[in-house]
C-alpha positions as CSV (number, residue, x, y, z in Angstrom):
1,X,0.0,0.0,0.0
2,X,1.4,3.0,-0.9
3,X,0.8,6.5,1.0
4,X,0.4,10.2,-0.9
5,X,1.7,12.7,0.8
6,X,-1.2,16.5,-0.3
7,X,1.7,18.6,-1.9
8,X,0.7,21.4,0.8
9,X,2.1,19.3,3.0
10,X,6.4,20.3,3.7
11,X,7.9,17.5,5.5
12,X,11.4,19.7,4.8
13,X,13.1,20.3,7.7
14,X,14.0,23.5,8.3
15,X,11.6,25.1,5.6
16,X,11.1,28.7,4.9
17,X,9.4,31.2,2.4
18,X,11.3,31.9,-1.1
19,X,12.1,35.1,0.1
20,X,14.2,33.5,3.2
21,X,16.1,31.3,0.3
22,X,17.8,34.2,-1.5
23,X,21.6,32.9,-3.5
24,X,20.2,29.4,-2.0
25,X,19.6,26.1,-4.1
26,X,18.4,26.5,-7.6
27,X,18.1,23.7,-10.2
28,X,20.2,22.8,-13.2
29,X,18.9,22.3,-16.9
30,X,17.1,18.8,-16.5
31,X,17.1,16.0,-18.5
32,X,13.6,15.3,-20.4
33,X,11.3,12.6,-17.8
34,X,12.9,8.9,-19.5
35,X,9.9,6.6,-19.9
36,X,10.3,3.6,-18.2
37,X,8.8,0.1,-19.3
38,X,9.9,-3.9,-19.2
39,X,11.6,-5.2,-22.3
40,X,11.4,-9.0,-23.1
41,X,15.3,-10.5,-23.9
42,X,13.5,-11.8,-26.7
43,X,12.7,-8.6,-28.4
44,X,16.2,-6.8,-26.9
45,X,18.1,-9.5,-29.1
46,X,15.9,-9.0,-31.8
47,X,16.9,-5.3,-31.7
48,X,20.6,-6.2,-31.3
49,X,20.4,-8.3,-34.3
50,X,19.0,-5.3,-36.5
51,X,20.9,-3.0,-35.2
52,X,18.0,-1.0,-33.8
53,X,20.3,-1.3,-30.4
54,X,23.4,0.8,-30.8
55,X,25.7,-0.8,-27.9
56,X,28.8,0.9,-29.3
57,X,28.8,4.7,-29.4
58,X,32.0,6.7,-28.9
59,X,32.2,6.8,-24.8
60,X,31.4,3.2,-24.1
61,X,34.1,0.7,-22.9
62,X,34.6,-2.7,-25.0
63,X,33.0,-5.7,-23.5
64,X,35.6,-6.6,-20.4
65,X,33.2,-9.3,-18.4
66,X,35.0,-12.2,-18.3
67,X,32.6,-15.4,-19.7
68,X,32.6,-16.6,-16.0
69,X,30.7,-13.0,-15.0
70,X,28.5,-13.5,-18.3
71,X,27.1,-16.6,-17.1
72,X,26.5,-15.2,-13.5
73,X,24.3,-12.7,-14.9
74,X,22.4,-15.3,-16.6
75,X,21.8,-17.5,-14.0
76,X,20.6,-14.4,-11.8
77,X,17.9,-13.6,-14.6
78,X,17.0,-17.7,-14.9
79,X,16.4,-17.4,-10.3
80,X,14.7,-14.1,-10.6
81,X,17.7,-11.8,-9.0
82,X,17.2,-8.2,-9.3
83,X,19.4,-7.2,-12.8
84,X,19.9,-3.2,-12.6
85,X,18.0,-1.1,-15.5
86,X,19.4,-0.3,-18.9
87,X,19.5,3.3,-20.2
88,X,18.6,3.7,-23.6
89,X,18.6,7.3,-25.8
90,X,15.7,6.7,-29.0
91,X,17.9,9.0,-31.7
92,X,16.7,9.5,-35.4
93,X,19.5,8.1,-37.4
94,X,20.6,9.2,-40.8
95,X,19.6,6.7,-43.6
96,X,22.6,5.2,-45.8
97,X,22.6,5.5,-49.1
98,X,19.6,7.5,-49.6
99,X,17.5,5.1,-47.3
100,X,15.0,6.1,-44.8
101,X,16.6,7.3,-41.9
102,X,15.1,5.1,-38.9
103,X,15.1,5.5,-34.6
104,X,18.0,3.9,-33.0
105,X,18.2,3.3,-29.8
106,X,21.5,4.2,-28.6
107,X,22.7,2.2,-25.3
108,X,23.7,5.2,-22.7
109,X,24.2,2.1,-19.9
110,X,23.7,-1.4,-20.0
111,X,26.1,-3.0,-22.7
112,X,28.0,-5.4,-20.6
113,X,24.4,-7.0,-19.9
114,X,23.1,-6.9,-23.6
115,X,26.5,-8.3,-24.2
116,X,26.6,-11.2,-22.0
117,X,22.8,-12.4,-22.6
118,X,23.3,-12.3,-27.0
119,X,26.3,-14.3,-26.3
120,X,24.5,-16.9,-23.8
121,X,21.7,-16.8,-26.6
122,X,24.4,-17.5,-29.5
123,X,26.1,-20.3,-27.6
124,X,29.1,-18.5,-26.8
125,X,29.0,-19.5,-23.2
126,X,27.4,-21.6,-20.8
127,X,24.5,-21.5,-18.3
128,X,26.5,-23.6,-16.2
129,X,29.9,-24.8,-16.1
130,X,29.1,-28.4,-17.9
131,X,25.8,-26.8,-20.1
132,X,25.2,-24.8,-23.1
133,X,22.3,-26.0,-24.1
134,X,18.6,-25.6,-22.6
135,X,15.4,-27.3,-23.2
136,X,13.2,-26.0,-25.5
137,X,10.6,-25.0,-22.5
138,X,13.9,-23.4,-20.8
139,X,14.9,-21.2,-23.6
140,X,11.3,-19.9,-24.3
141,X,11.0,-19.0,-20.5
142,X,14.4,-17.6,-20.6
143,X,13.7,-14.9,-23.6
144,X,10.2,-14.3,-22.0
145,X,12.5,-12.4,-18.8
146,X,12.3,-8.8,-18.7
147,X,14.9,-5.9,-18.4
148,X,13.8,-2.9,-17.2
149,X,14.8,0.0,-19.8
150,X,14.7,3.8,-18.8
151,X,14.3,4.9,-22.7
152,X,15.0,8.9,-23.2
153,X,14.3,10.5,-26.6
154,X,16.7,12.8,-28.0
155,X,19.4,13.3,-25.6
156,X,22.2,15.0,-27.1
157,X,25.7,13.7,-27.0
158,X,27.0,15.8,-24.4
159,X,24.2,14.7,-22.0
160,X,24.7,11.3,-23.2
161,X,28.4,11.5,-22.1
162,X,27.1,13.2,-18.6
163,X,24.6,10.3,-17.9
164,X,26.9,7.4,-18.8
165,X,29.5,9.3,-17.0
166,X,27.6,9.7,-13.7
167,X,26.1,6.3,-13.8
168,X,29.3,4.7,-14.1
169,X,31.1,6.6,-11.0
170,X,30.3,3.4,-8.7
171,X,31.7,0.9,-11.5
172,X,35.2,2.2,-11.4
173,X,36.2,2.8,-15.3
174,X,39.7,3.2,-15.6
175,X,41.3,6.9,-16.1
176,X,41.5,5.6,-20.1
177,X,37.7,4.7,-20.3
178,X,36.8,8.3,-18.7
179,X,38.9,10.2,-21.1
180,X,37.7,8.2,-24.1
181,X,34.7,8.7,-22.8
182,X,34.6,12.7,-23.5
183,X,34.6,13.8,-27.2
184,X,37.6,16.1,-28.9
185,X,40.2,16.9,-31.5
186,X,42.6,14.7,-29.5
187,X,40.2,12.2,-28.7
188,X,38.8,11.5,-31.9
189,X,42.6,11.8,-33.7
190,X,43.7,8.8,-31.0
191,X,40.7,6.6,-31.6
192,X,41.5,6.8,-35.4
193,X,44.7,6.0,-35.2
194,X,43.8,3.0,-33.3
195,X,40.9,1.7,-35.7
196,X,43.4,2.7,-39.1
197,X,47.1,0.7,-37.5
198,X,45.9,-2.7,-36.8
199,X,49.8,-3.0,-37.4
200,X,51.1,-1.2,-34.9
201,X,48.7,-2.0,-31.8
202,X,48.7,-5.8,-32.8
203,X,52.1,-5.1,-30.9
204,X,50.6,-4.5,-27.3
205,X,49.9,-7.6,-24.8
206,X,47.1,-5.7,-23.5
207,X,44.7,-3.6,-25.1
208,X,41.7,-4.0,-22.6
209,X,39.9,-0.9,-21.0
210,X,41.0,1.4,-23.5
211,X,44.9,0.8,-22.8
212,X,45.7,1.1,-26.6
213,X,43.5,4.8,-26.8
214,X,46.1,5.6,-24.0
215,X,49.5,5.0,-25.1
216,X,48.1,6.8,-28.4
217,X,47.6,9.8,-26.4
218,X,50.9,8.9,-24.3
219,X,52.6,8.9,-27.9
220,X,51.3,12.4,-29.0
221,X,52.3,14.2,-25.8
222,X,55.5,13.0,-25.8
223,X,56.2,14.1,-29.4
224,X,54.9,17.5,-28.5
225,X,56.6,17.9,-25.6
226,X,60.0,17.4,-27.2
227,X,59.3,19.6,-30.1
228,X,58.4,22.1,-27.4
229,X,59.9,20.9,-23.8
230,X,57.9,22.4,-21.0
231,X,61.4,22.6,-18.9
232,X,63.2,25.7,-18.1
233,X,66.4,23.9,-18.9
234,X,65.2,23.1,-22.4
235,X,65.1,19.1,-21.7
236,X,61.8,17.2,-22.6
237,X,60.7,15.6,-19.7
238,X,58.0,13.1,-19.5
239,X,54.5,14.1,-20.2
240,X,52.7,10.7,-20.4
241,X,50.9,10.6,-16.8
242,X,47.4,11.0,-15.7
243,X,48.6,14.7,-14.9
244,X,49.6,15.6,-17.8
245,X,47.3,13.9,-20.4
246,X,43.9,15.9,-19.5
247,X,46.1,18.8,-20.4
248,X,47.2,17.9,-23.8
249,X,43.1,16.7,-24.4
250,X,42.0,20.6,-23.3
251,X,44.8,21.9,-25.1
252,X,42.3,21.5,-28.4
253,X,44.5,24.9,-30.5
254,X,47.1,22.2,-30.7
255,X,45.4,20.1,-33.3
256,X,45.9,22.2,-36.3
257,X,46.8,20.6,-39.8
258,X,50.5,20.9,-39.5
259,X,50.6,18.3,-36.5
260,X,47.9,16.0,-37.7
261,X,49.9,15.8,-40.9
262,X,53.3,14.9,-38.5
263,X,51.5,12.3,-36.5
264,X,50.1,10.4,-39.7
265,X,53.4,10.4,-40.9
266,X,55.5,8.9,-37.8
267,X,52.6,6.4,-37.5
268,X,52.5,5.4,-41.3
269,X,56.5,5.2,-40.8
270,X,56.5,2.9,-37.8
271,X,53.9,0.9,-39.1
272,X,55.7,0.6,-42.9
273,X,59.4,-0.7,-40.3
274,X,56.5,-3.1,-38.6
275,X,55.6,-4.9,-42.0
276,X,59.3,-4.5,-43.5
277,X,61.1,-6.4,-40.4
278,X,58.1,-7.5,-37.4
279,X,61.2,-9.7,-35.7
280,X,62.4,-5.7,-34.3
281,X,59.0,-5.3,-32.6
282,X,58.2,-9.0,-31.6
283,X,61.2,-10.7,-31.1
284,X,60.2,-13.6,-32.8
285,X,63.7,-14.3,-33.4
286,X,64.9,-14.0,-29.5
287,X,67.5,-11.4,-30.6
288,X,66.4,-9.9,-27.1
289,X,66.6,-12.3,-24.1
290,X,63.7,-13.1,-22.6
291,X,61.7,-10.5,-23.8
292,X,58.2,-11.2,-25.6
293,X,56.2,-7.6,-25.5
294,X,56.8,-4.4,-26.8
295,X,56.5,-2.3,-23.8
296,X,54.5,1.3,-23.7
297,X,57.8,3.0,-23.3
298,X,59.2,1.3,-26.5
299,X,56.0,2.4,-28.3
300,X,56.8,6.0,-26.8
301,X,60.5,5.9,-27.8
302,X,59.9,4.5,-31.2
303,X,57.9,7.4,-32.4
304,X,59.6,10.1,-30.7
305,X,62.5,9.0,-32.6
306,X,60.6,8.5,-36.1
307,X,59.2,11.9,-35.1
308,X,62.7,13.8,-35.1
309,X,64.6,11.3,-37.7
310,X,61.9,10.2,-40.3
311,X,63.2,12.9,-42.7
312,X,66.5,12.4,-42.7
313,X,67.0,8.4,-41.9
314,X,65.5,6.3,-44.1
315,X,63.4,3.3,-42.9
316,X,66.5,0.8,-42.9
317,X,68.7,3.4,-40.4
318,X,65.4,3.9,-38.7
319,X,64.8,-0.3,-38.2
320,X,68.5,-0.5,-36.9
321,X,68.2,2.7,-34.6
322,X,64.9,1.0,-33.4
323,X,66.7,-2.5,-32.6
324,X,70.0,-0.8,-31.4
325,X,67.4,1.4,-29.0
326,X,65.5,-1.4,-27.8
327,X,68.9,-3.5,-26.8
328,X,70.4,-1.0,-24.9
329,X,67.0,-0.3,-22.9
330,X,66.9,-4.2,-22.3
331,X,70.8,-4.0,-20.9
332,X,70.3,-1.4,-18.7
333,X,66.9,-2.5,-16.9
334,X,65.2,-5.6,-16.0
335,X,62.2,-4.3,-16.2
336,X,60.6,-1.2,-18.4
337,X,58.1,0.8,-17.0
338,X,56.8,4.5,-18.6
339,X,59.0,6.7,-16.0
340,X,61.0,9.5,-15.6
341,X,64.4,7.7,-15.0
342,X,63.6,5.1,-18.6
343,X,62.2,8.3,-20.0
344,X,65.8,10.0,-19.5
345,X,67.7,7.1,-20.7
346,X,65.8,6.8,-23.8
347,X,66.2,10.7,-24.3
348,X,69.7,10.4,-23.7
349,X,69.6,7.4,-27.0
350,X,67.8,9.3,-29.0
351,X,69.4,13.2,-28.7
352,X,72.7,11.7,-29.4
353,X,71.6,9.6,-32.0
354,X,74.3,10.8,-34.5
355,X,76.9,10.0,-32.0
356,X,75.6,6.5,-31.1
357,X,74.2,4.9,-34.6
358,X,76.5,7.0,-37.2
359,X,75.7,10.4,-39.1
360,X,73.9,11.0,-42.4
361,X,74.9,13.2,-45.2
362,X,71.9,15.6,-44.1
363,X,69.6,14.8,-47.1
364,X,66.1,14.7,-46.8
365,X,64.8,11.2,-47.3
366,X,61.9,11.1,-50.2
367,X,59.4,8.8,-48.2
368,X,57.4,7.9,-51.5
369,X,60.4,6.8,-52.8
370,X,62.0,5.3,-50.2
371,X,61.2,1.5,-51.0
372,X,62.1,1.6,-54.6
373,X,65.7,3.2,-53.4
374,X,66.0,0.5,-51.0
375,X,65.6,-2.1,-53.4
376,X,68.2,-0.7,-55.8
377,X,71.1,-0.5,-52.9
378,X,74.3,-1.2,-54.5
379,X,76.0,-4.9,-54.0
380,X,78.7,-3.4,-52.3
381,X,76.3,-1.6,-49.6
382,X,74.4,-4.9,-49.7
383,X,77.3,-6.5,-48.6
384,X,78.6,-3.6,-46.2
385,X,75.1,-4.6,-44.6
386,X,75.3,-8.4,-44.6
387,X,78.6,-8.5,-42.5
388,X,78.0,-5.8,-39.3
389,X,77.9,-7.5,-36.1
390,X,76.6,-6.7,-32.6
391,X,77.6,-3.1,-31.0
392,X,80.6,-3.5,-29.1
393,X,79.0,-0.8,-26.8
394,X,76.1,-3.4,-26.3
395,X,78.2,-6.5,-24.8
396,X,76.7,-8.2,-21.5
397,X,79.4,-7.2,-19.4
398,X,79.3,-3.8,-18.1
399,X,82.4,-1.3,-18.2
400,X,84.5,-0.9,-14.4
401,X,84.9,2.8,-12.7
402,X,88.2,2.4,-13.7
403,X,87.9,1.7,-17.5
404,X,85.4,4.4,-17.5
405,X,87.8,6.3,-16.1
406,X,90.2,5.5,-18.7
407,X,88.3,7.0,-21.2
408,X,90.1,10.0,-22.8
409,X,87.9,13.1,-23.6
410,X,88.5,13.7,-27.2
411,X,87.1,11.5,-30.3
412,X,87.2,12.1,-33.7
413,X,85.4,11.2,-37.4
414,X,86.3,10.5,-40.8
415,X,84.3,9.8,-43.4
416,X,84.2,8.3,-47.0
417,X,82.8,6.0,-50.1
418,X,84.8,2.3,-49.4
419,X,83.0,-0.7,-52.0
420,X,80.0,1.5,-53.1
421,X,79.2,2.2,-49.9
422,X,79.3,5.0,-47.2
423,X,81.6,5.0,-44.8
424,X,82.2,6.9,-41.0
425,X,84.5,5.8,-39.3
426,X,84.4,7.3,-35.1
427,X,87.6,7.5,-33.6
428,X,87.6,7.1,-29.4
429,X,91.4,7.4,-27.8
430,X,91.6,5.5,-24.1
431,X,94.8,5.9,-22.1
432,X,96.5,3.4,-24.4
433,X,95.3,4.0,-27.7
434,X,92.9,5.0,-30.2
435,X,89.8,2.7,-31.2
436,X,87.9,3.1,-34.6
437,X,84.2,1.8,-34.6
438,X,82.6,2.1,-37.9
439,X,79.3,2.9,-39.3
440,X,78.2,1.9,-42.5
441,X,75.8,4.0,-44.6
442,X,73.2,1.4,-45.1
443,X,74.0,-0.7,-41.9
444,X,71.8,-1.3,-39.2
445,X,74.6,-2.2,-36.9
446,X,77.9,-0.5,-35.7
447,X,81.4,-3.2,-36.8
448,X,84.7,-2.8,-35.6
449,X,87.1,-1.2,-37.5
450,X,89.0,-4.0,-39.1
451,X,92.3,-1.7,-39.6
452,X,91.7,1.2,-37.2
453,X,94.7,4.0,-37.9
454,X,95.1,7.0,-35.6
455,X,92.9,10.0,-36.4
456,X,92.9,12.5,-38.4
457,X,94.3,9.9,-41.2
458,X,91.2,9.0,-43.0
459,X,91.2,5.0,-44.1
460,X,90.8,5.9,-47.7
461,X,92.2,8.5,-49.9
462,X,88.9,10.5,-50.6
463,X,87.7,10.9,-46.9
464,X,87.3,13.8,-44.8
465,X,88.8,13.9,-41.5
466,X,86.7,15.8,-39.3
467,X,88.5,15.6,-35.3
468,X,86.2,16.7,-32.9
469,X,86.6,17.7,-28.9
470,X,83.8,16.5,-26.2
471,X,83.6,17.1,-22.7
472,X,83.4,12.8,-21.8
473,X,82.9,10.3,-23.7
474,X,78.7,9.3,-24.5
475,X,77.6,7.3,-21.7
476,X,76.4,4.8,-23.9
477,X,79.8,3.8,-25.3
478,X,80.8,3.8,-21.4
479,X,80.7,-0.1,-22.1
480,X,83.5,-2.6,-22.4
């Protein structure tokens, strides 16, 4: 029995005139009154079928309910358990083709349910641990169970987005979710680049809860912070944490052509290295010991460094910087994480890049042509490429404070064509001696010297000698 409380009647405690209320409460824009009604599963899965249901607009998560929580659900609708209400949004949809455009009803809350009860109705999962199949009398009394749907007509997306984003507070979506949950320049940029680089993301163990959306964004704000570092001291520091990615997503001026054009291009780069040579990303070949992912700060450093070199290295340079990179990250730590101290060792690769992998003759490198070139390289580059071997910098056992100390502060370069191919050749000078290290111009690898002279006598008659004077030696040759 339900009791009506006469509308004269204030049972506020407290209460006073509207005059007594001045600057107090006052209501915000409401929502229009939802109408509220009990939907068969029967006809929901019809509506899923046709598509009248629209369980995937732009905020929602993927389906992340494990088949174990799928078939808990159902058995709570087969004992009669209370199942929370779905939200629903009726929304005139455009017609394709010239077609009749036709009400959709757009899923505001509620797709992990829909979800779970198609695929128990497909056969996708079980009723029980041991069953997938009911009787026929069990099925029909199964689709004759009810939801109850609050249906609103013509909510706009933002208030979409504002319901699904206050019914969810209790559900705990991840920081992801909630920012691919809001709509803008950098939002919609990072979920196209996920949906166009199959490629590229194929790479990450674990894309769940909107993971993949987030090292996109991770990515971006990286690249933008070293073309314009945020430091005083001129240094790009990381800007990939949950501080500092709602800034880059309100920072909407930033998304003008010019960049858009620069992040298509490092992705298209990185995912053109991915197809030419996938045993750099995946290790299928165990060049890396014990190492089967790509981690998030790999995917970080390997398009910060496309993002400064692309122009200027072609793809082959860029696979063997990538590789040489990805070594030296393995050497130093046991295990990567997206931090400030990998972050500076990464920056510290890739700002002396020159010094670590060998220079280039400064010409820009024709990216529609770049395939064709490669195919053409001369047999004696071929070859130059087919004999390199590992880094010496890169060897297992680590340099002693003493040999570091050794290390005398001046190097020096020389340079030239030896066998059709380019040659630098970096000079290093210990207490003992000088050291040569060379770089071929189409190798992926640095090789020893096989007859190192003394500096500035170039190996070849047509080289230029080019001694210069540093303040220490690069930490990354630091190695013995």
């Amino acid at each position: 029995m339900t009791t009506h409380i006469a509308a004269d009647d204030n049972i506020f405690a407290g209460s006073g005139s509207d005059s007594d209320n001045e600057g107090g409460y006052k209501p915000r824009p409401q929502l229009p009154q939802p109408n509220v009604n009990m939907r068969s599963l029967a006809n929901l899965i019809k509506e899923l079928d046709s598509g009248v249901i629209d369980v995937d607009p732009e905020y929602q998560r993927e389906v992340v309910w494990t088949a174990e929580r799928m078939t808990g659900l159902v058995n709570s609708l087969m004992e009669n358990y209370y199942i929370p209400p779905i939200i629903l949004n009726k929304k005139r949809s455009a017609g394709t083709d010239g077609s009749t455009p036709r009400d959709t009803l757009v899923c505001v809350d509620g797709k992990q349910r829909l979800s779970s009860i198609r695929a128990f109705v497909k056969g996708m999962i079980p009723c029980t641990k041991h069953k997938r199949v009911l009787s026929l009398e069990a099925q029909k009394m199964f689709l004759d169970k009810d939801f109850v749907a609050f249906q609103f007509t013509h909510l706009t997306q933002e208030q979409e987005e504002d319901l699904f984003a206050r019914v969810q507070m209790g559900v705990q979506l991840t920081v992801a979710e909630k920012m691919r949950a809001k709509q803008g320049p950098w939002q919609e940029l990072a979920k196209l680049f996920v949906d166009d680089f199959p490629a590229i993301y194929g790479l990450m163990k674990d894309r769940a809860r909107a993971k993949d959306f987030q090292i996109t964004l991770s990515c971006f704000s990286q690249i933008i912070e070293v073309k314009h570092p945020t430091a005083a001291n001129g240094l790009p520091v990381l800007k990939t944490n949950y501080n500092a990615l709602p800034k880059l997503l309100s920072n909407t001026g930033a998304v003008d052509d010019a960049i858009k054009s620069h992040l298509a291009s490092v992705w298209t780069t990185l995912r053109e290295l991915i197809e030419r040579d996938p045993d750099t990303f995946t290790n299928a070949d165990k060049h890396l010991s014990g190492v089967q992912t790509f981690a998030p700060i790999e995917m970080v450093a390997a398009t910060v460094l496309i993002s400064m070199y692309s122009e200027t290295r072609n793809n082959e340079l860029l696979l063997g910087d990538i590789r040489t990179l990805r070594e030296a990250l393995r050497e130093h730590f046991k295990d990567l994480r997206l931090n400030a101290t990998v972050w500076k060792f990464v920056w510290d690769f890739v700002e002396n890049l020159a010094a670590i992998r060998g220079v280039v003759d400064g010409t820009t490198v024709d990216r529609n042509q770049q395939d064709q070139a490669s195919k053409s390289m001369s047999s004696g580059a071929a070859k130059a490429t087919a004999t390199v071997s590992s880094p010496p910098y890169l060897s297992r056992k680590r340099a002693t404070s003493a040999e570091k100390k050794s290390l005398h502060p001046a190097t020096a370069e020389s340079s030239g064509s030896e066998g059709g191919a380019t040659i630098t050749h970096r000079y290093v000078k210990t207490k003992a001696n000088w050291s040569c290290t060379c770089f071929p111009g189409s190798s992926l690898r640095l090789v020893e010297c096989s007859s190192p002279s003394i500096p500035p006598t170039p190996h070849t008659s047509n080289a230029i000698a080019r001694p210069t004077e540093v303040q220490r030696a690069h930490p990354f040759h630091n190695r013995a």
